[in-house]
ROKEMAR-243190 format. One line per field, with one value per atom (N, C-alpha, C): residue in three letters; atom name; y, z, x. Coordinates in Angstrom, 3 decimals. Layout:
# ROKEMAR-243190
r <- (ALA, ...);
a <- (CA, ...);
yy <- (Y, ...);
zz <- (Z, ...);
xx <- (X, ...);
//
This chain:
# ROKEMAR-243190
r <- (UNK, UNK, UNK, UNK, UNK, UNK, UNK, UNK, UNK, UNK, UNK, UNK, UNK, UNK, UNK, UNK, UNK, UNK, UNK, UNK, UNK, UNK, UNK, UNK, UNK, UNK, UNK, UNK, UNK, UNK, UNK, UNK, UNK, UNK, UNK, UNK, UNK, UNK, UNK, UNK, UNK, UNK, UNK, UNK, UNK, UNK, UNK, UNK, UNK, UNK, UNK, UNK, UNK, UNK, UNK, UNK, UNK, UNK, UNK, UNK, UNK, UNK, UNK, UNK, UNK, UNK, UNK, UNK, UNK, UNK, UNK, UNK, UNK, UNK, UNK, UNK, UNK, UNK, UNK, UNK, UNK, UNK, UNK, UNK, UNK, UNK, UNK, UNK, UNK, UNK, UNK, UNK, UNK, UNK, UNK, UNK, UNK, UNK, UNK, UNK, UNK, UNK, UNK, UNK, UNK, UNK, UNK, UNK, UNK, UNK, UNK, UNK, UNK, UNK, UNK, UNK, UNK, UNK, UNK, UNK, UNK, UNK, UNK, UNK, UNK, UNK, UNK, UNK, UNK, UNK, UNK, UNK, UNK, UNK, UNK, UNK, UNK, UNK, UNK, UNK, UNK, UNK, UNK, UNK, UNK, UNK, UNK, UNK, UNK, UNK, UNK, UNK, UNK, UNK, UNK, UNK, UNK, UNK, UNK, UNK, UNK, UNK, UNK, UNK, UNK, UNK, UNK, UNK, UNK, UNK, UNK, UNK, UNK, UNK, UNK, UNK, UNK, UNK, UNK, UNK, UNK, UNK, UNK, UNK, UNK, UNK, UNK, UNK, UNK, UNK, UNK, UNK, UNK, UNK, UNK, UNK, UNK, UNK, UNK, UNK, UNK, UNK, UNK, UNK, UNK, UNK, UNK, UNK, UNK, UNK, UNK, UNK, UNK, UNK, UNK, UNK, UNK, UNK, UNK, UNK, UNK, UNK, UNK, UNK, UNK, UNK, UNK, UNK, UNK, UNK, UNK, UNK, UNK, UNK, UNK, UNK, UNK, UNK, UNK, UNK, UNK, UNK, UNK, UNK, UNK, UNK, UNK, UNK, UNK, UNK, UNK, UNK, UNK, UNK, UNK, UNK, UNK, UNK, UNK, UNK, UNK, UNK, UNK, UNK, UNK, UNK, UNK, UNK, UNK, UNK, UNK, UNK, UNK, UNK, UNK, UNK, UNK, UNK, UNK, UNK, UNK, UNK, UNK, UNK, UNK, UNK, UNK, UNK, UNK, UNK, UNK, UNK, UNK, UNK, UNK, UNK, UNK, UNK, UNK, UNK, UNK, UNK, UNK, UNK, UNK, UNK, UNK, UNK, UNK, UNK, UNK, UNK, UNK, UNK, UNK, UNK, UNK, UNK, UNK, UNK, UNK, UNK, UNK, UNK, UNK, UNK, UNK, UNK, UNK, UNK, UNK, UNK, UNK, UNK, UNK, UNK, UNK, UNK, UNK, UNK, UNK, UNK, UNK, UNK, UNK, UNK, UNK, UNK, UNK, UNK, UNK, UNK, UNK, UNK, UNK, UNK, UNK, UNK, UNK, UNK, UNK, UNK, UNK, UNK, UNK, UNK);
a <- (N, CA, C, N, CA, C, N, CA, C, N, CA, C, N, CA, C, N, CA, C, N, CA, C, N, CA, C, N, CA, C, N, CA, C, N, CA, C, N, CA, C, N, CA, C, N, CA, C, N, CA, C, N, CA, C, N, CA, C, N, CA, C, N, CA, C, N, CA, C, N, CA, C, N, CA, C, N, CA, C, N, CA, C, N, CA, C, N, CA, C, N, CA, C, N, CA, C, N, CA, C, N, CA, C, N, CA, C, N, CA, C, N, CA, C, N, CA, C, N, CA, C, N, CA, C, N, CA, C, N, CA, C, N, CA, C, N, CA, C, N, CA, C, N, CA, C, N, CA, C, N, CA, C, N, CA, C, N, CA, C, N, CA, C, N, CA, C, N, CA, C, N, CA, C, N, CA, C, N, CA, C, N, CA, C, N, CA, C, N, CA, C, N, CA, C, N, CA, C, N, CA, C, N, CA, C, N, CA, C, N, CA, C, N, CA, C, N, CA, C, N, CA, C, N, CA, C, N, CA, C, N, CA, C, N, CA, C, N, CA, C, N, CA, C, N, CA, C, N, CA, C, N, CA, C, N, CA, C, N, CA, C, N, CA, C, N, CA, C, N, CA, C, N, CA, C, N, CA, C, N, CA, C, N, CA, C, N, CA, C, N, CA, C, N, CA, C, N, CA, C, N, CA, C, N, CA, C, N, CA, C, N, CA, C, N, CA, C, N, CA, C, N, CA, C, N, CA, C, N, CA, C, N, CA, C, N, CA, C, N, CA, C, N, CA, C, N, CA, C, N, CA, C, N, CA, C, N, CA, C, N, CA, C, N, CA, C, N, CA, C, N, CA, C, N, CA, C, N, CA, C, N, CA, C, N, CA, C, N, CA, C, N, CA, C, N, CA, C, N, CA, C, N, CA, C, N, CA, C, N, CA, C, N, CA, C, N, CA, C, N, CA, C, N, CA, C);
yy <- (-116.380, -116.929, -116.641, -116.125, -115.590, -117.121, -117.290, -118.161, -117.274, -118.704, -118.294, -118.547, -118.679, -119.321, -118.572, -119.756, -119.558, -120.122, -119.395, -119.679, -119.518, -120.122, -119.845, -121.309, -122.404, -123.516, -123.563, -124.492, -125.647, -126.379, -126.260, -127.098, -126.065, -126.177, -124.879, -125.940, -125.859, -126.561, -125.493, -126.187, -125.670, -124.594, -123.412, -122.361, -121.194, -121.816, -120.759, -120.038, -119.641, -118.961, -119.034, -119.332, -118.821, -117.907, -117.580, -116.507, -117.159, -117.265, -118.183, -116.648, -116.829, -115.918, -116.454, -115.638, -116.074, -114.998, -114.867, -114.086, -114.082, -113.208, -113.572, -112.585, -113.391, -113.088, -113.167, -112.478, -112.251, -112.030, -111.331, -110.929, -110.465, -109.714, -109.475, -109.504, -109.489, -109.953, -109.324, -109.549, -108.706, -109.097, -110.527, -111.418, -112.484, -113.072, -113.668, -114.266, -115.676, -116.549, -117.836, -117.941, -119.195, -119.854, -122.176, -122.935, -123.773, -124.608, -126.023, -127.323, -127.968, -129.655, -130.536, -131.322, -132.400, -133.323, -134.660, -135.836, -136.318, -136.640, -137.628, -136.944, -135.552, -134.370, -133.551, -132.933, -132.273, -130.655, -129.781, -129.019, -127.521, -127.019, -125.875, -125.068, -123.751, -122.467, -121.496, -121.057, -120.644, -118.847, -118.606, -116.913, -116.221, -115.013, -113.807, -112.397, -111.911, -110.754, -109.903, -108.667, -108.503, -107.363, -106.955, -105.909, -104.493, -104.556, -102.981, -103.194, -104.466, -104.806, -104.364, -104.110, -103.694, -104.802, -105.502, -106.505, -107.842, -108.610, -109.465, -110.736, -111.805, -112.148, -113.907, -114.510, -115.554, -117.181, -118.301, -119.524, -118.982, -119.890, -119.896, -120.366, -121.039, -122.109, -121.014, -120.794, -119.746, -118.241, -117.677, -116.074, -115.858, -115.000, -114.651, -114.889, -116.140, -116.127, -116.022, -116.257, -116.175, -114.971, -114.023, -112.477, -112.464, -112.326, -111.914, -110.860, -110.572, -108.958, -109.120, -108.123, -107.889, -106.930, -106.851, -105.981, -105.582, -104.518, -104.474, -103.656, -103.370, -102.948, -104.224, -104.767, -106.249, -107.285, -107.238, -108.253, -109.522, -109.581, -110.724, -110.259, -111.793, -111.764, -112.778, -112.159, -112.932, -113.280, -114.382, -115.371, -114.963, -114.783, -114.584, -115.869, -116.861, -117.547, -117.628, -117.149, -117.261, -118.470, -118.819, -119.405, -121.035, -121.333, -122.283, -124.049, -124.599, -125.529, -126.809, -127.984, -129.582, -129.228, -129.003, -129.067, -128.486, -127.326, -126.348, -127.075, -128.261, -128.826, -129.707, -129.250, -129.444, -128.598, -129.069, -128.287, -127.054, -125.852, -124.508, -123.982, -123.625, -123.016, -121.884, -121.117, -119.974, -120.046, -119.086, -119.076, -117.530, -117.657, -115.915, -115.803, -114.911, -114.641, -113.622, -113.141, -111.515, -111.796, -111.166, -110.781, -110.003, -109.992, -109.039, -110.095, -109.782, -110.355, -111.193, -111.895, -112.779, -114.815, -115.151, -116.537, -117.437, -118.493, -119.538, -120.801, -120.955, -121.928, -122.309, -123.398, -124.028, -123.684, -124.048, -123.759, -122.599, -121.330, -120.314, -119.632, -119.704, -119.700, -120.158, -119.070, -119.189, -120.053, -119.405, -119.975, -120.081, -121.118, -121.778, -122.031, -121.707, -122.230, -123.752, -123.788, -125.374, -125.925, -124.763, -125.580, -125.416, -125.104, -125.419, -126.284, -127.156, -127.824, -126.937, -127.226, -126.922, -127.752, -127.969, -128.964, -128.610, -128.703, -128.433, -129.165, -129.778, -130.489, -129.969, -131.211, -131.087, -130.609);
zz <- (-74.666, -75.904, -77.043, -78.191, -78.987, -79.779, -80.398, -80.890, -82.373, -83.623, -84.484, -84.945, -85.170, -85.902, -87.137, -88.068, -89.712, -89.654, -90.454, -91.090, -92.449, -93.090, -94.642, -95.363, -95.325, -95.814, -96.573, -97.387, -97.540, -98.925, -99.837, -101.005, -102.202, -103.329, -104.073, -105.779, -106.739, -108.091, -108.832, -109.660, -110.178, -110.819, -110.623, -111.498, -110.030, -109.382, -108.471, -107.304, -106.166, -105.524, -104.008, -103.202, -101.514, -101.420, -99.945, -99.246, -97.676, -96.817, -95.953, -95.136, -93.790, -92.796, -91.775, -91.334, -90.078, -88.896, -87.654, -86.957, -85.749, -85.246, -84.162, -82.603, -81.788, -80.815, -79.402, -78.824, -78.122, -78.438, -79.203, -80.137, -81.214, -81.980, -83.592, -84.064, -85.218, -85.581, -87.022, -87.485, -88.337, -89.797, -89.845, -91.137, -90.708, -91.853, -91.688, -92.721, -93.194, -93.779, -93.895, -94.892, -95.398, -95.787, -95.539, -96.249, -96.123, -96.927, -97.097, -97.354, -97.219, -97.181, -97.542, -98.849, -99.244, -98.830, -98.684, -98.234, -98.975, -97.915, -98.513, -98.747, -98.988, -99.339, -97.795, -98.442, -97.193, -97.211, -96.242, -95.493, -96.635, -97.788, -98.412, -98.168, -98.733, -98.415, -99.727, -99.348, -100.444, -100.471, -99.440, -99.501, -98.254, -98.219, -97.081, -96.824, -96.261, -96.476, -94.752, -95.162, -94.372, -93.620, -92.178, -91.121, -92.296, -93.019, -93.561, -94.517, -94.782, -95.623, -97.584, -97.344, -99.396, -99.102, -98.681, -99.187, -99.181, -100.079, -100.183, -101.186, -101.076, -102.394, -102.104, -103.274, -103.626, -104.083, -103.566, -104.233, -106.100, -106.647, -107.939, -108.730, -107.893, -108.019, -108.150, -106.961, -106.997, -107.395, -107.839, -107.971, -109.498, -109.316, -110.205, -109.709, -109.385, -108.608, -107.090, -106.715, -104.531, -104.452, -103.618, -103.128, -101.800, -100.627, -99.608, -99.048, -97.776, -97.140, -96.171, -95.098, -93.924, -93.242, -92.086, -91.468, -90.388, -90.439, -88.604, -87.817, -87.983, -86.934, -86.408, -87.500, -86.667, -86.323, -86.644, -86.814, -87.579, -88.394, -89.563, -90.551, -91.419, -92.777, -93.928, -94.954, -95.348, -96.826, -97.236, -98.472, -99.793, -100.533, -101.104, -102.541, -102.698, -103.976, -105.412, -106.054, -107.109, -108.308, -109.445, -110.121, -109.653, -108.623, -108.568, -109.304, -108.622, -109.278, -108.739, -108.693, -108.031, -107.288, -107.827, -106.750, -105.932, -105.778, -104.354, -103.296, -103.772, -102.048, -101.283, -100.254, -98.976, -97.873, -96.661, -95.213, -95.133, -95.412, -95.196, -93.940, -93.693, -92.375, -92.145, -91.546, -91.212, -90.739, -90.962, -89.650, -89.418, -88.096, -87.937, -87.182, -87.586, -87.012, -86.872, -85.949, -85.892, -86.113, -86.902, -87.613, -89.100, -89.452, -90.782, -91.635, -92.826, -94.295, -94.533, -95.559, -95.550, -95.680, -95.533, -95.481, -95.666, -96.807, -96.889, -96.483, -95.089, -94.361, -93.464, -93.031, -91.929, -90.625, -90.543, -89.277, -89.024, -89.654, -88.991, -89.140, -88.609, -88.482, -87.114, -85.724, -84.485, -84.352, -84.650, -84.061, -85.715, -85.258, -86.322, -85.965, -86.736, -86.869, -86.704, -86.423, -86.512, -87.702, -88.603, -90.188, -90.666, -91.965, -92.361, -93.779, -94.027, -95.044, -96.303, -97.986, -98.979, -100.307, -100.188, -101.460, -102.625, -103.530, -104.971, -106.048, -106.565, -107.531, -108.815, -109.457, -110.887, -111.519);
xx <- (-1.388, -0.856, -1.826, -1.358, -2.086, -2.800, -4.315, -4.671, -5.263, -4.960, -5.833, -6.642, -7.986, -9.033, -9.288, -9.412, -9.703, -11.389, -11.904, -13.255, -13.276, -14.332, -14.640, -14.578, -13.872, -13.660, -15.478, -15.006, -16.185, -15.626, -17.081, -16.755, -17.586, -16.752, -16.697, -17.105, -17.277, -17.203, -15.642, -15.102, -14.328, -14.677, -13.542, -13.994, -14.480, -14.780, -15.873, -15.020, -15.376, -14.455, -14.577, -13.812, -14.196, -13.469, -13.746, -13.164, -13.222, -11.388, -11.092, -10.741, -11.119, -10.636, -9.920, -8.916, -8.486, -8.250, -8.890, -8.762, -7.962, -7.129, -6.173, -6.706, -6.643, -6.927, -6.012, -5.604, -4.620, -2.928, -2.875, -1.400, -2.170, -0.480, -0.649, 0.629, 0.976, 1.856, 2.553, 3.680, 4.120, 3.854, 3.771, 3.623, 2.363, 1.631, 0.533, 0.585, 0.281, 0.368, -0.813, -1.102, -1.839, -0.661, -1.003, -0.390, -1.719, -0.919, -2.058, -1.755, -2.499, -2.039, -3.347, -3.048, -3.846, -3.056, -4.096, -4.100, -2.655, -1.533, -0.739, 1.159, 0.176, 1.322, 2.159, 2.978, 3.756, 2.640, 2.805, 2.052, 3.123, 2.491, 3.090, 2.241, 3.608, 3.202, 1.984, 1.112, 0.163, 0.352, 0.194, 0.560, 0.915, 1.521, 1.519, 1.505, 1.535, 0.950, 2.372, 3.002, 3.732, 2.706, 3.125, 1.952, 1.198, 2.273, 1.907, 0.764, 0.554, -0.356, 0.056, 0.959, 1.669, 2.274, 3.153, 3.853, 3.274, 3.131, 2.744, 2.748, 3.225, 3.887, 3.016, 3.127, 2.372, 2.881, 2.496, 3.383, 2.898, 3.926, 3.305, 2.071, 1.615, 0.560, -0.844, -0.739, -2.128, -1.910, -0.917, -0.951, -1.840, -2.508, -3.524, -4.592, -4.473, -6.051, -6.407, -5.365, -5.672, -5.154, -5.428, -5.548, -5.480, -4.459, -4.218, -4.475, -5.005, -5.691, -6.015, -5.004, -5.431, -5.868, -6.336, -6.990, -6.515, -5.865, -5.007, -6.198, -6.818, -8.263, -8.801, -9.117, -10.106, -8.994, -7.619, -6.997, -7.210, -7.490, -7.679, -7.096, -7.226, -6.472, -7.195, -7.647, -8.140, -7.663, -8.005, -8.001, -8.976, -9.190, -10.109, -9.282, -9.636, -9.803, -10.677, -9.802, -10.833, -10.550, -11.613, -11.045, -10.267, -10.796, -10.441, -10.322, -9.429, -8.942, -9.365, -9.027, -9.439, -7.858, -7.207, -5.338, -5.812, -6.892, -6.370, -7.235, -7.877, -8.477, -7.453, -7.645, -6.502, -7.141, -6.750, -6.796, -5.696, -6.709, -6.124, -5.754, -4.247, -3.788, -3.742, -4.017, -3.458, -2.284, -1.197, 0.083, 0.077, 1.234, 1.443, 3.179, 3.928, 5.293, 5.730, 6.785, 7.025, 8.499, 8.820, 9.713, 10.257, 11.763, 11.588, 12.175, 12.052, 12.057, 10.592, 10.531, 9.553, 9.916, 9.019, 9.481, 8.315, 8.661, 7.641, 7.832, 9.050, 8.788, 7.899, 7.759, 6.548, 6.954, 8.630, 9.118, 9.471, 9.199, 9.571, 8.340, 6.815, 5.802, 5.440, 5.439, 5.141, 3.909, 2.551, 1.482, 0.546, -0.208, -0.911, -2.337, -3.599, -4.470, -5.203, -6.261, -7.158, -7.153, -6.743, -7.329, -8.588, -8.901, -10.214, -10.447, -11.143, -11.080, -11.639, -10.769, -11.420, -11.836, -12.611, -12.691, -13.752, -12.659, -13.044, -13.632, -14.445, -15.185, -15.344, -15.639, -15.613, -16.118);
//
């Protein structure tokens, strides 16, 4: 069963930037996806990125500043945030699904990440 682990979380000041990885190990997959979830809120979609690595499209929230990119050699995908905000802290997911079109549901997202926390300050 394929698993994913994300790295990169921490705590950033506004304005500044991480970079969140997630690596898959045992599978790969056609679409790859970050969502996220602050305290209190439902679990949304932040970005994805389709196998070929050109397609790739963004919530509205973060486009301009979050940048999706994967790696089909190493199998990862990574996050790169910039410019960040106090909204974007929440527990960052990775997801992953095989299939065609794209989709920013939760439930049509096979296997999922541990999560990594991000938190943003003033």
């Amino acid at each position: 069963q394929a698993q994913l682990v994300e790295s990169g979380g921490g705590l950033v000041q506004a304005g500044g930037s991480l970079r969140l990885s997630c690596a898959a190990f045992g599978g790969s997959f056609s679409n790859t996806a970050w969502f996220r979830q602050a305290p209190g809120k439902e679990r949304e979609f932040v970005a994805a990125i389709r196998w070929t690595g050109v397609n790739s499209y963004y919530a509205d929230s973060v486009k301009g500043r979050f940048t999706i990119s994967r790696d089909d050699a190493e199998n990862t995908v990574t996050l790169q945030m910039n410019n960040m905000k106090r909204e974007d802290t929440a527990v960052y997911y990775c997801a992953a699904r095989n299939g065609l079109g794209s989709s920013r549901r939760t439930d049509d997202f096979d296997a999922w990440g541990q999560g990594t926390q991000v938190t943003v300050s003033s």
